[in-house]
DSSP file (Angstrom, degrees, kcal/mol; ACC not computed):
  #  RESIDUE AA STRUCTURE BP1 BP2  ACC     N-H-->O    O-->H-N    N-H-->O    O-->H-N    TCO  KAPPA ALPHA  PHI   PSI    X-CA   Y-CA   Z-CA
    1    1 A X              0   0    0      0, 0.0     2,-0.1     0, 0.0   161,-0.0   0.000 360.0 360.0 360.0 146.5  -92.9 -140.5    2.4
    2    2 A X        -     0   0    0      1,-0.1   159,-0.0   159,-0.1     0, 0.0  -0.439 360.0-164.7 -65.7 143.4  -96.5 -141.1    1.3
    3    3 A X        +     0   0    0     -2,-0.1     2,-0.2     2,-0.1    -1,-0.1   0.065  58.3 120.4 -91.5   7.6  -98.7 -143.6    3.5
    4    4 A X  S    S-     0   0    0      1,-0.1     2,-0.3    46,-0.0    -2,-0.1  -0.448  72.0-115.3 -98.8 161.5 -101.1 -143.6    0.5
    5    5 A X        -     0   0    0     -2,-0.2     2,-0.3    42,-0.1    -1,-0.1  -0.598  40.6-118.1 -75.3 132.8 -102.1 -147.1   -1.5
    6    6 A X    >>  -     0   0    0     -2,-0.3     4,-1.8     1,-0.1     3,-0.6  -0.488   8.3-124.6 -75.8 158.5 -100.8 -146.6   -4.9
    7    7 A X  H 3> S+     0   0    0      1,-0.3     4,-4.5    -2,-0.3     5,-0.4   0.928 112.0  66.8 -80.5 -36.2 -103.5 -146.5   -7.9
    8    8 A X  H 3> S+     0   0    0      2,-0.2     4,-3.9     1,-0.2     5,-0.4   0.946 100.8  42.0 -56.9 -38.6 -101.1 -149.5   -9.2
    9    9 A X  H <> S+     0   0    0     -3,-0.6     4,-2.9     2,-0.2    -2,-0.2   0.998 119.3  49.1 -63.6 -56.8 -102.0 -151.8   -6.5
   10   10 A X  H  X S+     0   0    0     -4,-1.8     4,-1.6     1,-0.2     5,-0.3   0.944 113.4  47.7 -35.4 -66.4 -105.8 -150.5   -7.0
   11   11 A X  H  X S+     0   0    0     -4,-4.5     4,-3.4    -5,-0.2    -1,-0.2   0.933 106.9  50.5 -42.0 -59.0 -105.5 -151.1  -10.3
   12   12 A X  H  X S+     0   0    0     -4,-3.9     4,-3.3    -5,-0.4    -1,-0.2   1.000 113.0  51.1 -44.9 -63.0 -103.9 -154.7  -10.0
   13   13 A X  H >X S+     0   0    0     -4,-2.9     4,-3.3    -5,-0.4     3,-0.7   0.895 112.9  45.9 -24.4 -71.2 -107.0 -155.7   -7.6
   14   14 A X  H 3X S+     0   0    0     -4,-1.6     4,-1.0     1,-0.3     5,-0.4   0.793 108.3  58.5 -38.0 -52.0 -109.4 -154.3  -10.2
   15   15 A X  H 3X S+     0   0    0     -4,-3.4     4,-1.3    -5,-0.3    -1,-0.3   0.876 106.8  44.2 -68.2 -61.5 -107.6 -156.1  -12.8
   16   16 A X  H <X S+     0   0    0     -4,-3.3     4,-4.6    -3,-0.7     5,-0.3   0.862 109.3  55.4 -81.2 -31.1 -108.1 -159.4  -11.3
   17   17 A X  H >X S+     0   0    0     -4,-3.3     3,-2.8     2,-0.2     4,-1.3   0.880  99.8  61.5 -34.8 -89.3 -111.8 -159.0  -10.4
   18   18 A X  H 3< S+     0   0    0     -4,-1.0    -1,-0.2     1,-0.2    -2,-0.2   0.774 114.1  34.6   7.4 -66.7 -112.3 -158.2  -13.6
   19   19 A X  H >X S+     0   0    0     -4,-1.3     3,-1.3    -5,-0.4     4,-1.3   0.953 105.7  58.2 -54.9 -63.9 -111.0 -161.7  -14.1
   20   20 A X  H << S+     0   0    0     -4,-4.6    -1,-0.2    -3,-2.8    -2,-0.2   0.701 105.5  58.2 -68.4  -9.1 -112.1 -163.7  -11.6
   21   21 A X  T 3< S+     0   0    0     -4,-1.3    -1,-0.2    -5,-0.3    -2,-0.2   0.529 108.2  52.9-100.3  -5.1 -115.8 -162.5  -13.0
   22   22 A X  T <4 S+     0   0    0     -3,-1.3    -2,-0.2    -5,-0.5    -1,-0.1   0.610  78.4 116.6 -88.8 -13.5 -114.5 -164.0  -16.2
   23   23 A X  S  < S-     0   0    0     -4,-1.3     2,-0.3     1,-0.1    -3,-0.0  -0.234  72.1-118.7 -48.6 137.6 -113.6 -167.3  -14.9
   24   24 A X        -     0   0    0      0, 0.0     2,-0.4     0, 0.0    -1,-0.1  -0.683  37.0-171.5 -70.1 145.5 -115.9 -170.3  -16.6
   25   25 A X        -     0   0    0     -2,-0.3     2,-0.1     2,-0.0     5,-0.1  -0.821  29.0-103.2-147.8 149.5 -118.2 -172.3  -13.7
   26   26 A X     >  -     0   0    0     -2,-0.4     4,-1.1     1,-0.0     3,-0.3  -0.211  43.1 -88.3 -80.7 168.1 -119.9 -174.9  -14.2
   27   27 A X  T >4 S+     0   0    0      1,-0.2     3,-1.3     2,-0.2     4,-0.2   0.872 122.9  43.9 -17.5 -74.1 -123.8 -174.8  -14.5
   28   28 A X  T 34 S+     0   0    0      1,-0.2     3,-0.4     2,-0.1    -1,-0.2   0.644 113.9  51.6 -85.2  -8.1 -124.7 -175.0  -10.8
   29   29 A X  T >> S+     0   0    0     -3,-0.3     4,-1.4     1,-0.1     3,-0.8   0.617  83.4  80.0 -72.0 -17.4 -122.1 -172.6   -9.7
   30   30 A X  T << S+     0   0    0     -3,-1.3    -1,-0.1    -4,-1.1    -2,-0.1   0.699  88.9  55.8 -72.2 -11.2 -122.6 -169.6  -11.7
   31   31 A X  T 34 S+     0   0    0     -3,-0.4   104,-0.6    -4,-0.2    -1,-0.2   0.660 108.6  54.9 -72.3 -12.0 -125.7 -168.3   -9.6
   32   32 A X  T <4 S+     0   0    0     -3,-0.8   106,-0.2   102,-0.1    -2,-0.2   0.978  82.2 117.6 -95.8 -78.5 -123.0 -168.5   -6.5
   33   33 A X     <  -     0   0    0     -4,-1.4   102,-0.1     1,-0.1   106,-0.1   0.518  63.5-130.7  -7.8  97.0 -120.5 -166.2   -8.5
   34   34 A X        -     0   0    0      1,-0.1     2,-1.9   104,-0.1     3,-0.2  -0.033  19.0-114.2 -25.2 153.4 -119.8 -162.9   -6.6
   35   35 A X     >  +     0   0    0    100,-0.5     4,-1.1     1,-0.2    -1,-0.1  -0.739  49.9 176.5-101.9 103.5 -119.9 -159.7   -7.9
   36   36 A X  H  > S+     0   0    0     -2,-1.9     4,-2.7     2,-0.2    -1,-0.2   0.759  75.1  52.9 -67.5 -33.2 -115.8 -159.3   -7.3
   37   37 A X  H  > S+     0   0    0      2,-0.2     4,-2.3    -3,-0.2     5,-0.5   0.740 108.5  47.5 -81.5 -25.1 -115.2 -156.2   -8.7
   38   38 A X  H  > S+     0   0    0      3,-0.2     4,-2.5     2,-0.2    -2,-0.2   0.979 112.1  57.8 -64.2 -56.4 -118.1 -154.6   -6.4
   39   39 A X  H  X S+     0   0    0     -4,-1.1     4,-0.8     1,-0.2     5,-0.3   0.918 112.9  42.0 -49.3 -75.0 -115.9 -157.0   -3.3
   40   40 A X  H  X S+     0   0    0     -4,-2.7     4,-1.0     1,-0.3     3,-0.4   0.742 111.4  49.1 -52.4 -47.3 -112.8 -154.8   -4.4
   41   41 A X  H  X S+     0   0    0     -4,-2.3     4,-2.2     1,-0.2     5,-0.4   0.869 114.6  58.1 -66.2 -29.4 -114.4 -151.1   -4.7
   42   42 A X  H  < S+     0   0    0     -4,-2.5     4,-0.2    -5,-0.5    -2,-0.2   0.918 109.4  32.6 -24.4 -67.2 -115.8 -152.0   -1.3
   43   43 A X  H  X S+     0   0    0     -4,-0.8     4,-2.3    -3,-0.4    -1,-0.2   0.360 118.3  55.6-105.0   2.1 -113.0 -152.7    0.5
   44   44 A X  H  X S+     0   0    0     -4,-1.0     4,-2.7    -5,-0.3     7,-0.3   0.743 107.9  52.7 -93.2 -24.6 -110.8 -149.9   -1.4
   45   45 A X  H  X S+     0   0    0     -4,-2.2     4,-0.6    -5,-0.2    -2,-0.2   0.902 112.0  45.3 -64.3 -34.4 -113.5 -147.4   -0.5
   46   46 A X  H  4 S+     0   0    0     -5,-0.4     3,-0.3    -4,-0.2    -2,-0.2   0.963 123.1  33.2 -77.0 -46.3 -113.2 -148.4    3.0
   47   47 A X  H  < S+     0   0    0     -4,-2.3    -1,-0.2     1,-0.2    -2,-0.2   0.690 132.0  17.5 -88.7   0.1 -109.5 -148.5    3.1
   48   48 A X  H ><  +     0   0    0     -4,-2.7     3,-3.6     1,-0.1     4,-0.5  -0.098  61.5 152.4-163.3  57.3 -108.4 -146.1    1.2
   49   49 A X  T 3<  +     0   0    0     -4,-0.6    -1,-0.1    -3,-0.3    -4,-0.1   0.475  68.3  75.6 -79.1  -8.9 -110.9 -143.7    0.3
   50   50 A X  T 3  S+     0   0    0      1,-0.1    -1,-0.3    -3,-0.1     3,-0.1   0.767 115.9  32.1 -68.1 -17.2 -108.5 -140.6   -0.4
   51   51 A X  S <  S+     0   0    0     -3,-3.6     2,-0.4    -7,-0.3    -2,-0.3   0.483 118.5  41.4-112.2   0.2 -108.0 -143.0   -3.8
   52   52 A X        +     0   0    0     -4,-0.5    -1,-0.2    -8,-0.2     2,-0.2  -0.992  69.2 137.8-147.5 137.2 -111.0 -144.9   -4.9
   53   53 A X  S  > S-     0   0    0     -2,-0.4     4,-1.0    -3,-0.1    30,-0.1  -0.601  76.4 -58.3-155.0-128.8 -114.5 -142.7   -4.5
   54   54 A X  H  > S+     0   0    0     -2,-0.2     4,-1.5     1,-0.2    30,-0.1   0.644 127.7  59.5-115.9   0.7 -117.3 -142.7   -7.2
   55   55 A X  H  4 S+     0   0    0      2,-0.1    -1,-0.2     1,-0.1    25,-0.0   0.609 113.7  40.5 -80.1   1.6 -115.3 -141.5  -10.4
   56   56 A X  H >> S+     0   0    0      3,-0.2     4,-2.5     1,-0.1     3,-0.9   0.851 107.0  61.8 -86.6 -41.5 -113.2 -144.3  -10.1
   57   57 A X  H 3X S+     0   0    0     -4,-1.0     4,-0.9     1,-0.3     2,-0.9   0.939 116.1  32.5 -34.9 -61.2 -116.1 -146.4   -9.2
   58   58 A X  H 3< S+     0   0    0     -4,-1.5    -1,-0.3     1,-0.2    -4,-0.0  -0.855 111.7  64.5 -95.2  99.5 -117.7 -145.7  -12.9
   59   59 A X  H <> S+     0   0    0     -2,-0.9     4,-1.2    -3,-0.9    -1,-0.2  -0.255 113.2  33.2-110.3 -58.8 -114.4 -145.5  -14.2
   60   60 A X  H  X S+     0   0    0     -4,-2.5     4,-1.8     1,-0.3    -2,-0.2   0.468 112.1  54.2 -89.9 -19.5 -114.2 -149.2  -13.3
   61   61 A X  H  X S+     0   0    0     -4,-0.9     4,-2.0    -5,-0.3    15,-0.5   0.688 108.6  55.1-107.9  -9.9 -117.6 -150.5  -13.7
   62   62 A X  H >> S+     0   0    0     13,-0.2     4,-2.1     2,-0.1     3,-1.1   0.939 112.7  45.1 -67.6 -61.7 -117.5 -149.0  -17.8
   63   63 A X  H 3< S+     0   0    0     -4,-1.2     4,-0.2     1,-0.3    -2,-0.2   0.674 110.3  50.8 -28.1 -54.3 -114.4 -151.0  -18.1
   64   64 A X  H >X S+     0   0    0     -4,-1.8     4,-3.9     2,-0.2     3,-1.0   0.914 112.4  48.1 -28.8 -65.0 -116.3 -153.8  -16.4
   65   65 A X  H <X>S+     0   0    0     -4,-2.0     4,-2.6    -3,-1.1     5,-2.2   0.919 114.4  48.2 -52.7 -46.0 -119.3 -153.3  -19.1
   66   66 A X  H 3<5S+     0   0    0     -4,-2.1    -1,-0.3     2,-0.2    -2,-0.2   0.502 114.2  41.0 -71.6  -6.9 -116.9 -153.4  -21.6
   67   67 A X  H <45S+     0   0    0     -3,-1.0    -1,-0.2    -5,-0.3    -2,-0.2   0.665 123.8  37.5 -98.3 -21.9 -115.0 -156.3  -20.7
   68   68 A X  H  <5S-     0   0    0     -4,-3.9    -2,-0.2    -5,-0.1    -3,-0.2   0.881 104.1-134.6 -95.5 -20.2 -118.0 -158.3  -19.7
   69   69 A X  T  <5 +     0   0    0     -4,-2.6     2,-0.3     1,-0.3    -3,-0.2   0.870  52.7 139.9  77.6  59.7 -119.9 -156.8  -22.7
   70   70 A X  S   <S-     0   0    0     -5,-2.2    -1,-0.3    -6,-0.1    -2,-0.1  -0.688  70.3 -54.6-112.1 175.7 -123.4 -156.0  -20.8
   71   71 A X  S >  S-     0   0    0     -2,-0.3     3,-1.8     1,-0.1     4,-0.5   0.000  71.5-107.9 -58.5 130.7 -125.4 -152.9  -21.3
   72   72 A X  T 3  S+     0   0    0      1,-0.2    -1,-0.1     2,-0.1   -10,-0.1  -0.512 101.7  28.2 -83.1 136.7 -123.1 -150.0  -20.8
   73   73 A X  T 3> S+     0   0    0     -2,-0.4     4,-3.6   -12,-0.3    -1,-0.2  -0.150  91.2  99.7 114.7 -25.9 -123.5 -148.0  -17.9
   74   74 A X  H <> S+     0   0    0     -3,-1.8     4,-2.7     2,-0.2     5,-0.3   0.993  91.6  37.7 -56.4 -56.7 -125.0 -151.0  -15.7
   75   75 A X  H >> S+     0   0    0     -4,-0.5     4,-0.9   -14,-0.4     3,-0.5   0.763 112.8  57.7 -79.2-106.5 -121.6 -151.8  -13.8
   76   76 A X  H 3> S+     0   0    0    -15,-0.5     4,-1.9     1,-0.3     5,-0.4   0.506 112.9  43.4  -8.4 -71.6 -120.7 -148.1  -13.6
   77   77 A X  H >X S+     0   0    0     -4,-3.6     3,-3.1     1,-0.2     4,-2.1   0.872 112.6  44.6 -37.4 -69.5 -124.0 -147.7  -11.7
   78   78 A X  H <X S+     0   0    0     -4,-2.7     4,-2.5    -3,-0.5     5,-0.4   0.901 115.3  51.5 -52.1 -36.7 -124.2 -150.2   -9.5
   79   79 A X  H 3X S+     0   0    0     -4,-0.9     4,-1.2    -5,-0.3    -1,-0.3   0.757 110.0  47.4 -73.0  -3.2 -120.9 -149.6   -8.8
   80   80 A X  H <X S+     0   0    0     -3,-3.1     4,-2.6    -4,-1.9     5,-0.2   0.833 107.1  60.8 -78.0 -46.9 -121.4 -145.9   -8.2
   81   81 A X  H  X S+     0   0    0     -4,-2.1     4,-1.7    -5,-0.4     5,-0.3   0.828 103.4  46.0 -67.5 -25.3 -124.0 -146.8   -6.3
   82   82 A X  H  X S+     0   0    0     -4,-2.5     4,-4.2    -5,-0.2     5,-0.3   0.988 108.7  52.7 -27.2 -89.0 -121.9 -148.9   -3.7
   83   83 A X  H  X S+     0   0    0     -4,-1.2     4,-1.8    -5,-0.4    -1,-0.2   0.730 102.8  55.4 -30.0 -48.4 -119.3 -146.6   -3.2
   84   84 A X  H  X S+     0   0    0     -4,-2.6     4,-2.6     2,-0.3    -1,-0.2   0.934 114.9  44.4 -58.6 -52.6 -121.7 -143.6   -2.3
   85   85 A X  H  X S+     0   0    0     -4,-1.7     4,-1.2     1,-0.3     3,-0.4   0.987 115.7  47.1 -72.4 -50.6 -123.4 -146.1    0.6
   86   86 A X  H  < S+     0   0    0     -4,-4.2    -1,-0.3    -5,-0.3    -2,-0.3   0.837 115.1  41.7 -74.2 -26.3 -120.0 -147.2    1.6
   87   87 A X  H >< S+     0   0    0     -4,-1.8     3,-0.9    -5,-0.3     4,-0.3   0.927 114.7  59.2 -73.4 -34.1 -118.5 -143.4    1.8
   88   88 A X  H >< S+     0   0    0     -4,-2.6     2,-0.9    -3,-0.4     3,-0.5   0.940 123.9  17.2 -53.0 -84.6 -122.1 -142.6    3.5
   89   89 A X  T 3< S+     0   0    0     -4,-1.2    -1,-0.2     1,-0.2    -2,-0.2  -0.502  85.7 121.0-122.9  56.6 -121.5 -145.0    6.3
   90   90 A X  T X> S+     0   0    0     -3,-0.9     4,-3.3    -2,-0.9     3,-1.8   0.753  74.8  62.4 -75.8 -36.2 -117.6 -145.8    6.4
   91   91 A X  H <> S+     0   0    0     -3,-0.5     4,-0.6    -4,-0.3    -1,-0.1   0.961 109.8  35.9 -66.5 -30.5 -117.3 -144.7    9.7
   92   92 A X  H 34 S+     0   0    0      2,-0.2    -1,-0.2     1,-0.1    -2,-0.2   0.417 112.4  59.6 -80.3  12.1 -119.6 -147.2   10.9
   93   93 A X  H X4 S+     0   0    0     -3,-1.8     3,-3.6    -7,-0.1    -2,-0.1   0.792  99.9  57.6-100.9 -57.9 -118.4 -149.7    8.7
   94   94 A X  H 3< S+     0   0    0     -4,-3.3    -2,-0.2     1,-0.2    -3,-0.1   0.678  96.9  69.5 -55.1 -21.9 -114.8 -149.5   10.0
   95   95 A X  T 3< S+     0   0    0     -4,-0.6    -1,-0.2    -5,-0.3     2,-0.2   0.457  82.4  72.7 -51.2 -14.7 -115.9 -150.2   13.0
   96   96 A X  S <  S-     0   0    0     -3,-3.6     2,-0.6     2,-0.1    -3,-0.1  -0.530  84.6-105.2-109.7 169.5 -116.9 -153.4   12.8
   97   97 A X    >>  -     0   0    0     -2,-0.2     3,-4.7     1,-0.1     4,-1.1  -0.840  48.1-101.2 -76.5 114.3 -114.7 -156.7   12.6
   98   98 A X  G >4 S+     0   0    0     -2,-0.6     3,-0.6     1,-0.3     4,-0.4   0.516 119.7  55.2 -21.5 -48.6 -114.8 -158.1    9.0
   99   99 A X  G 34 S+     0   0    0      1,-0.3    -1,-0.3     2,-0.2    45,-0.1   0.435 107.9  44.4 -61.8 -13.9 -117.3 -160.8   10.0
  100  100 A X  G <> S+     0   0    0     -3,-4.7     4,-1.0     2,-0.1    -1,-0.3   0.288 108.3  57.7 -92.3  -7.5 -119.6 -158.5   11.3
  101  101 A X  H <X S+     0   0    0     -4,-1.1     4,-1.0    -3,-0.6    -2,-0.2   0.503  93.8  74.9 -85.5  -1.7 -119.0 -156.2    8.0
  102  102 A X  H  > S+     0   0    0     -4,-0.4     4,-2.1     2,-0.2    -1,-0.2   0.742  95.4  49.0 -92.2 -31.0 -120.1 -159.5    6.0
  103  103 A X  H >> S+     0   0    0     -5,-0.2     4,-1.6     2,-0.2     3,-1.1   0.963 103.4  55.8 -49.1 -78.1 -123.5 -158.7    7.1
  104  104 A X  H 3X S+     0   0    0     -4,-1.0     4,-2.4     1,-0.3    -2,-0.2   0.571 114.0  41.3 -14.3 -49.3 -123.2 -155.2    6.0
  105  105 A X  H 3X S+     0   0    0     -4,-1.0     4,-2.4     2,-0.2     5,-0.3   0.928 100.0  70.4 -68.0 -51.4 -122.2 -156.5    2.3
  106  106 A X  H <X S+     0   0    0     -4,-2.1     4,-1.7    -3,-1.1    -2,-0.2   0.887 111.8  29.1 -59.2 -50.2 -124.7 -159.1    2.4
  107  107 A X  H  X S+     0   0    0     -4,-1.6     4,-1.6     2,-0.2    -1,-0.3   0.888 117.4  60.0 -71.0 -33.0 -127.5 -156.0    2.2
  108  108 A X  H >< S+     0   0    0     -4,-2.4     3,-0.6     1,-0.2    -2,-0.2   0.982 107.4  40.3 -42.0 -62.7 -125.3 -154.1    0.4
  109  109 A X  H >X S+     0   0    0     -4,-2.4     3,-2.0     1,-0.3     4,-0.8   0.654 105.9  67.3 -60.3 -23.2 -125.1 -156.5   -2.4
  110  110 A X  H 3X S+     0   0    0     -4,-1.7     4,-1.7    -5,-0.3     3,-0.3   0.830 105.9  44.1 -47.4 -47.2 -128.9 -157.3   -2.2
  111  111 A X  H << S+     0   0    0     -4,-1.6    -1,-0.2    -3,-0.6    -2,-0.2   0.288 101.3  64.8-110.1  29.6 -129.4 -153.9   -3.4
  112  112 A X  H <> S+     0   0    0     -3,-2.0     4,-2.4     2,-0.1    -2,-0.2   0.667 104.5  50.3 -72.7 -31.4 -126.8 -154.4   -5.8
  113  113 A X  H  X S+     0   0    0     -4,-0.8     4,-3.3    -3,-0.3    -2,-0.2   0.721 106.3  57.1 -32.5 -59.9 -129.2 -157.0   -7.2
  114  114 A X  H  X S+     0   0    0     -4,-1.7     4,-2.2     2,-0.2    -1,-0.2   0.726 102.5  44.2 -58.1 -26.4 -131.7 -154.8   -7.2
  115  115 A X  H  > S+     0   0    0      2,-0.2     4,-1.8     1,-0.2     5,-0.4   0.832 116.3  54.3 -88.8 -31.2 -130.5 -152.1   -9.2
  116  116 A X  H >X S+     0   0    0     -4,-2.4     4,-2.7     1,-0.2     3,-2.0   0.978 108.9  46.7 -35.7 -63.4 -129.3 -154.9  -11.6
  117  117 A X  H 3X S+     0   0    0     -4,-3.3     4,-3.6     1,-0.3    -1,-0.2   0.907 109.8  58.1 -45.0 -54.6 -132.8 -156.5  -11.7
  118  118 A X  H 3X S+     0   0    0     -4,-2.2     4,-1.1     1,-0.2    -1,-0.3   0.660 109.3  41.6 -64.1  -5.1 -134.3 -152.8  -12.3
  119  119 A X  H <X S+     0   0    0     -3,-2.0     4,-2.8    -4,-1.8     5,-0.5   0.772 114.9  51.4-102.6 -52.0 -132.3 -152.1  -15.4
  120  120 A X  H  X>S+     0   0    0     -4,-2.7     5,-3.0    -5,-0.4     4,-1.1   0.819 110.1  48.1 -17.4 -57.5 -132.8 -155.4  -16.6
  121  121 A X  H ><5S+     0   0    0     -4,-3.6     3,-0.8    -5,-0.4     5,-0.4   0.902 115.9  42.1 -54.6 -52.2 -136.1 -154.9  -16.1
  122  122 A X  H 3<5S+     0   0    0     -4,-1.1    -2,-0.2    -3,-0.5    -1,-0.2   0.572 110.8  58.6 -30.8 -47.3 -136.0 -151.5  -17.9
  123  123 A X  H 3<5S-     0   0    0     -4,-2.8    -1,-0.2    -5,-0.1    -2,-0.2   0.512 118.8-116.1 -73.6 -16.5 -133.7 -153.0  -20.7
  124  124 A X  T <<5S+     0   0    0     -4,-1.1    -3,-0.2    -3,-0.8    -2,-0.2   0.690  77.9 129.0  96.9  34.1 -136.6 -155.5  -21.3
  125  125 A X      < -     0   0    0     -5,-3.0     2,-0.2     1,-0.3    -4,-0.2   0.530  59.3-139.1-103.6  -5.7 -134.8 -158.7  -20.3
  126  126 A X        -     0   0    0     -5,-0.4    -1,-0.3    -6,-0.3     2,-0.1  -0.414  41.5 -18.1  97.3-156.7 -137.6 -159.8  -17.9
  127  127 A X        -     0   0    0     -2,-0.2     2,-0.2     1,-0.1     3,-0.0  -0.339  64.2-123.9 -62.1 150.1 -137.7 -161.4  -14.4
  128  128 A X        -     0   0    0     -2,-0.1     2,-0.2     2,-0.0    -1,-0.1  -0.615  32.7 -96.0 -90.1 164.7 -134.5 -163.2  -13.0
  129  129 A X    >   -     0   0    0     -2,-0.2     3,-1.1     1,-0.1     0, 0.0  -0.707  35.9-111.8 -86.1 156.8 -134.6 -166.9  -11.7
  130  130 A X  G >  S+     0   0    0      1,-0.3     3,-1.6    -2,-0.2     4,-0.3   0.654 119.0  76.4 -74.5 -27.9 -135.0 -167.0   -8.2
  131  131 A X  G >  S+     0   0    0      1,-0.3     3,-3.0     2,-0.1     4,-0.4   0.942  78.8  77.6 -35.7 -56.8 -131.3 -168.3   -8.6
  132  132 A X  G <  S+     0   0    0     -3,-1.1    -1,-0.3     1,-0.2    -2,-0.2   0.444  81.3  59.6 -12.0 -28.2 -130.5 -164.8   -9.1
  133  133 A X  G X  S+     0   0    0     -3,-1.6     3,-1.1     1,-0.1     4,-0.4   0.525  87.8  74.6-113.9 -20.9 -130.7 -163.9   -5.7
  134  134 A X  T <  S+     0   0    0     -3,-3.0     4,-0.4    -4,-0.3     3,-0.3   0.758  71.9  78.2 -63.5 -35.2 -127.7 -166.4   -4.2
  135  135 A X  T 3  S+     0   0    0   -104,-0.6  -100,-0.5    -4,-0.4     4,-0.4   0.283  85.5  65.5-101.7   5.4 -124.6 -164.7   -5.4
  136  136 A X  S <> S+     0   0    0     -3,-1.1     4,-2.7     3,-0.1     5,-0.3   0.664 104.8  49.0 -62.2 -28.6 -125.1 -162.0   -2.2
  137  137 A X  H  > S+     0   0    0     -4,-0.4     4,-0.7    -3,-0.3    -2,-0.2   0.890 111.1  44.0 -88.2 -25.3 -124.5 -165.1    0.3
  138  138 A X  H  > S+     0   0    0     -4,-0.4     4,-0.7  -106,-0.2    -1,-0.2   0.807 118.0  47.4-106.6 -29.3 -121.4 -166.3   -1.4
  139  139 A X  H >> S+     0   0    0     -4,-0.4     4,-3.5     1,-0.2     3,-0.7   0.955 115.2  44.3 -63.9 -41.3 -120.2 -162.6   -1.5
  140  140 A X  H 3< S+     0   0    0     -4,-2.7     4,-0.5     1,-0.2    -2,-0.2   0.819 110.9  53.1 -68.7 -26.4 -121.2 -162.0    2.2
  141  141 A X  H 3< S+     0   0    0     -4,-0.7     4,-0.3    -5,-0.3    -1,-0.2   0.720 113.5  51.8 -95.3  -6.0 -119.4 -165.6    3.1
  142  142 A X  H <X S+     0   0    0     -3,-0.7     4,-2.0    -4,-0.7     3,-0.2   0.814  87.0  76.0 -63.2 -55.7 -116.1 -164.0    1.1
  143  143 A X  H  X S+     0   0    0     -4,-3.5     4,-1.9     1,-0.2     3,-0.2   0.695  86.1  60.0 -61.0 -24.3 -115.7 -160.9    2.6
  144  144 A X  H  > S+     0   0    0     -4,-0.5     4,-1.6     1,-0.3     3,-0.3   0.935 115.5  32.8 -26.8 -85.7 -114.2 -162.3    5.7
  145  145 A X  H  > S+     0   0    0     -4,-0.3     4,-1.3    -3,-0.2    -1,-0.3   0.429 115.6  59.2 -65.4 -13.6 -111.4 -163.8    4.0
  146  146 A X  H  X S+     0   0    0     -4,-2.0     4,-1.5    -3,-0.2     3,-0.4   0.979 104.0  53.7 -70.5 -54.4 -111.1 -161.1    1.2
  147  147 A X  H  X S+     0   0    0     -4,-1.9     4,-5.1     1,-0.3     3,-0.4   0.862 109.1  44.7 -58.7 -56.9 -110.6 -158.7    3.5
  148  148 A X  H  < S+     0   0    0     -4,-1.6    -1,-0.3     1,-0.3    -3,-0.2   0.890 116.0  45.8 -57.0 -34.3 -107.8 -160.2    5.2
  149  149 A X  H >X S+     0   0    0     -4,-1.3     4,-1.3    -3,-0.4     3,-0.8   0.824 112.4  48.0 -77.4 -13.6 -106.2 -161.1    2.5
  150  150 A X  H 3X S+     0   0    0     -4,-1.5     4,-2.5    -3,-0.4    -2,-0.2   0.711 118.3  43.8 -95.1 -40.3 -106.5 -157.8    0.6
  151  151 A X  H 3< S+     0   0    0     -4,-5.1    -1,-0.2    -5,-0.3    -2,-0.1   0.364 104.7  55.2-114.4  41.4 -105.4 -155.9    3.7
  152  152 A X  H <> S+     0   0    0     -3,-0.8     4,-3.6    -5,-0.1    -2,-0.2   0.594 111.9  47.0-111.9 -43.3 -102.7 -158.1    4.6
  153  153 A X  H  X S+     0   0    0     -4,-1.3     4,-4.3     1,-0.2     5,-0.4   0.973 117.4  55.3 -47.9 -48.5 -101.3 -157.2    0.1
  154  154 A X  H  X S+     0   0    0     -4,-2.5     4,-2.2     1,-0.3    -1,-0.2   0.924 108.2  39.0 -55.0 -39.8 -102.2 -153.6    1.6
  155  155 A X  H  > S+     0   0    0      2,-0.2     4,-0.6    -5,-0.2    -1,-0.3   0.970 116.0  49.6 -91.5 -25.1 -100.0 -153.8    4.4
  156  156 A X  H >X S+     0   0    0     -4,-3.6     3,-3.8     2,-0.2     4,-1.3   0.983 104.0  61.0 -65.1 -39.5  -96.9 -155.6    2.6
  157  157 A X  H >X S+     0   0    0     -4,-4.3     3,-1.2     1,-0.3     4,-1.1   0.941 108.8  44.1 -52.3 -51.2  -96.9 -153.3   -0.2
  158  158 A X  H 3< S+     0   0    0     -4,-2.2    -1,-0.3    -5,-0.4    -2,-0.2   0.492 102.6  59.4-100.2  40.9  -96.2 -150.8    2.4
  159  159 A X  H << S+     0   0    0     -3,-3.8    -2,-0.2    -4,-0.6    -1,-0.2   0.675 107.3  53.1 -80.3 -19.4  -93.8 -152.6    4.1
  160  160 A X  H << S+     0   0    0     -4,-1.3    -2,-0.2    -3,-1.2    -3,-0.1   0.543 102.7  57.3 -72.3 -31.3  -92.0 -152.5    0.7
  161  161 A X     <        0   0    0     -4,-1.1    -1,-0.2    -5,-0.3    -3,-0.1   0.326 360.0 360.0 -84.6 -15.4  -92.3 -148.9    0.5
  162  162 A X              0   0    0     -3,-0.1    -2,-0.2  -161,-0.0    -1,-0.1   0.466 360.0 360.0-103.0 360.0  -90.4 -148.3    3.8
């Protein structure tokens, strides 16, 4: 019998980022929003990187573009770009206890920001508000608790399977 995550559970995850990055917020919350579907390729690259690598990554961030209807190919980067640093340095990643891996996002997602900001910039949309900058911290103060719960789904789904 397989030990591997099935692409449906991947999928589902994906599915609900997606979502949860559609969710309405109020004014002062929307700078706090996390980039969720980046949270999810994250922590599927880390666990379960025989299924999720970088064509699934821009597989998932055009889908993104197209759902969220920003310039296509922006979420497919950044999300390409993730993955690659997270496959680059999984082994050291896996090492750590989720709450020291919340650092680790917290710069990752800072220079998710960045490449955002550069196409913006590039797309001609100007500077960001210094607001702009928040929604790393609220990702980084997540991952803790995403992780557990995400690899708590991971391990009943294959308690389900045995």
């Amino acid at each position: 019998m397989s030990r591997r995550t099935p692409y449906s559970l991947i999928a589902a995850t994906a599915l609900l980022a997606v979502l949860l990055g559609m969710v309405a917020l109020p004014d002062f919350l929307v700078p706090w929003r996390p980039f969720w579907l980046g949270l999810v390729v994250v922590f599927w690259v880390l666990e379960a990187p025989e299924r999720i690598g970088l064509t699934l990554a821009f597989v998932l961030g055009l889908a993104a573009d197209l759902a969220y209807g920003t310039l296509l190919g922006e979420h497919a980067l950044r999300l390409c770009v993730l993955a690659f640093i997270v496959q680059r340095f999984r082994p050291r990643l896996r090492f750590f206890y989720p709450w020291q891996q919340a650092l680790a996002i917290l710069a990752l997602f800072y220079n998710d920001r960045l490449i955002s900001l550069a196409v913006r910039l590039v797309s001609g949309e100007g500077l960001a508000p210094a607001s702009y900058w928040l929604a790393p911290i609220s990702a980084a103060l997540l991952w803790p608790w995403l992780f557990v719960l995400m690899d708590g789904l991971r391990a009943r789904w294959r308690q389900r399977e045995s």
